[in-house]
C-alpha positions in Angstrom: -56.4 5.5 -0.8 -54.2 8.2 1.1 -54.8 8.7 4.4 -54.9 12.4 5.5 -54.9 12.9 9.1 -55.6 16.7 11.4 -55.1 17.0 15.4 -57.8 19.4 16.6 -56.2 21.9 19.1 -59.2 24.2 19.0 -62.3 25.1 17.3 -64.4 27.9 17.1 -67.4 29.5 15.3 -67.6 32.6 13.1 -71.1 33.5 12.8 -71.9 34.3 8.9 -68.9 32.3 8.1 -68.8 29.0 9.5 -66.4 26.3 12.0 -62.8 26.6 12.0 -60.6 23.9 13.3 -57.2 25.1 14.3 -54.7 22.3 14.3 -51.4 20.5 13.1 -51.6 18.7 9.8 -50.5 14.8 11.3 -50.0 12.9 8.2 -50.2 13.5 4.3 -51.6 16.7 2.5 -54.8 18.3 3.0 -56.4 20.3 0.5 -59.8 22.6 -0.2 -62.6 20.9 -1.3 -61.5 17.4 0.5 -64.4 15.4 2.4 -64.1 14.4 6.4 -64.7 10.6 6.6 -65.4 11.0 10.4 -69.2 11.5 9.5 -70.4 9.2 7.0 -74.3 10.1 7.8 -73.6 13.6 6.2 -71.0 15.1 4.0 -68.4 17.7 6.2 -66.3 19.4 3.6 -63.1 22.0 3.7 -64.2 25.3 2.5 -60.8 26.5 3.1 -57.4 26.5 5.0 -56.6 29.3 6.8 -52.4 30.3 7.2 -52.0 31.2 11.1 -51.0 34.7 10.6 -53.9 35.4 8.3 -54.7 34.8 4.6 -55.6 31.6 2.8 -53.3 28.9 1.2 -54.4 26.1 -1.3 -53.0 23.4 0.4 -51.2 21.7 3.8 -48.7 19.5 4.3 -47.9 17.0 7.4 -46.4 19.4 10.3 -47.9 22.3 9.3 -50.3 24.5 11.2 -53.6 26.2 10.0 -57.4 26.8 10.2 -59.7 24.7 8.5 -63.1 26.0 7.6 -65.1 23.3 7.6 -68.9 23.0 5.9 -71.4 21.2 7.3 -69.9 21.0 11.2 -69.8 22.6 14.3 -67.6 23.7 17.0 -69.4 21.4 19.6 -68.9 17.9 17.3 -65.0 18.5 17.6 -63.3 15.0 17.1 -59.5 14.9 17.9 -58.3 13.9 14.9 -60.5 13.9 11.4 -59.5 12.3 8.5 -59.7 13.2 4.7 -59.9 11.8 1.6 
């Protein structure tokens, strides 16, 4: 299993929408659709990833910056770093 690592710099809430973490993509690729193993009692999803200048993008790689908009979290349960699988 791949391990697929993001730093939280910020997050924020968007009401209608959801959370978005903003961050730095620390190790491997993170996609839409992948599930947070930070919270096994409940199942935190990525609804999508958000470029930093606007507009969605499928996918990010390690070093990259974006927004994830995550399902089923919110701003106050930040964790530094969450990982995906």
């Amino acid at each position: 299993m791949d391990l697929n690592q993001f730093i939280v710099d910020d997050s924020f809430s968007i009401l209608g929408k959801g959370t978005v973490f903003v961050g730095r993509v620390l190790r491997g690729t993170i996609k839409a659709g992948m599930k947070c193993t930070n919270f096994p009692d409940r199942e935190v999803i990525i609804r999508k990833i958000e470029k930093p200048l606007g507009g969605d993008q499928e996918s990010a790689s390690a070093g990259q910056s974006v927004g994830l908009m995550l399902e089923g979290l919110d701003s106050a349960e930040r964790e530094t770093v969450l990982n995906f699988i």
